[in-house]
N, C-alpha and C positions, 0 to 999 in steps of 0.2 A: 738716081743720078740727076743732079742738076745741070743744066746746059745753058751758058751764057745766050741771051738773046732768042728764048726758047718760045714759042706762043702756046706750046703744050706744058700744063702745070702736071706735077705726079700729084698723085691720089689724095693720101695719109701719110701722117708723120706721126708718133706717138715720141713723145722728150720726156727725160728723166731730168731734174736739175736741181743742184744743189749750189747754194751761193751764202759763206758767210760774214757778210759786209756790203757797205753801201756799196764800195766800186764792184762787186759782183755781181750786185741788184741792178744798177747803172748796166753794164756790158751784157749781161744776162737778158735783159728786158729787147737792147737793140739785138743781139741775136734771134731773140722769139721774133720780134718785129719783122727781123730781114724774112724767118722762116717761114711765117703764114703769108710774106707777097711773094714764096714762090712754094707753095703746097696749095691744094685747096680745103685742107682738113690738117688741125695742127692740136695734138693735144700734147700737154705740158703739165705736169706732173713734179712738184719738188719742195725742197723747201726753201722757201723766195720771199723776198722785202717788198714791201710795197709798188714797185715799180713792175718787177715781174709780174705780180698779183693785177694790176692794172690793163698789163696785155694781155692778162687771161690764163694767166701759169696757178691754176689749181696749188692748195696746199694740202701735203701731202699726210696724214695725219693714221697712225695706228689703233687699231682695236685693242693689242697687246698691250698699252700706254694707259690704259683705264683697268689694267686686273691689279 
């Protein structure tokens, strides 16, 4: 839980996310942003546009997609 005006961050975050369009990558990006200044561990996981990918939002990518 996040707590307005907190000076204790929680631990880990792990995010799944999926965005397809720019304004998804745009919104998608400032929420990963908002979420790593109040976690201290954010991982981000999805399939994301360049902006995402910038904050550090991993792409998500299958072993199944290469048989």
């Amino acid at each position: 839980m996040i707590v307005a005006n907190s000076s204790v961050k929680p631990s880990k975050l792990r995010v799944g996310i999926v965005v397809g369009e720019a304004s998804g990558d745009i919104l998608g990006a400032a929420l990963l942003k908002g979420l790593k200044e109040n976690f201290d561990s954010v991982e981000a996981v999805g399939i994301a546009g360049p902006l995402l990918q910038a904050e550090g939002c991993l792409l998500y990518t299958s072993d199944a997609a290469d048989e």
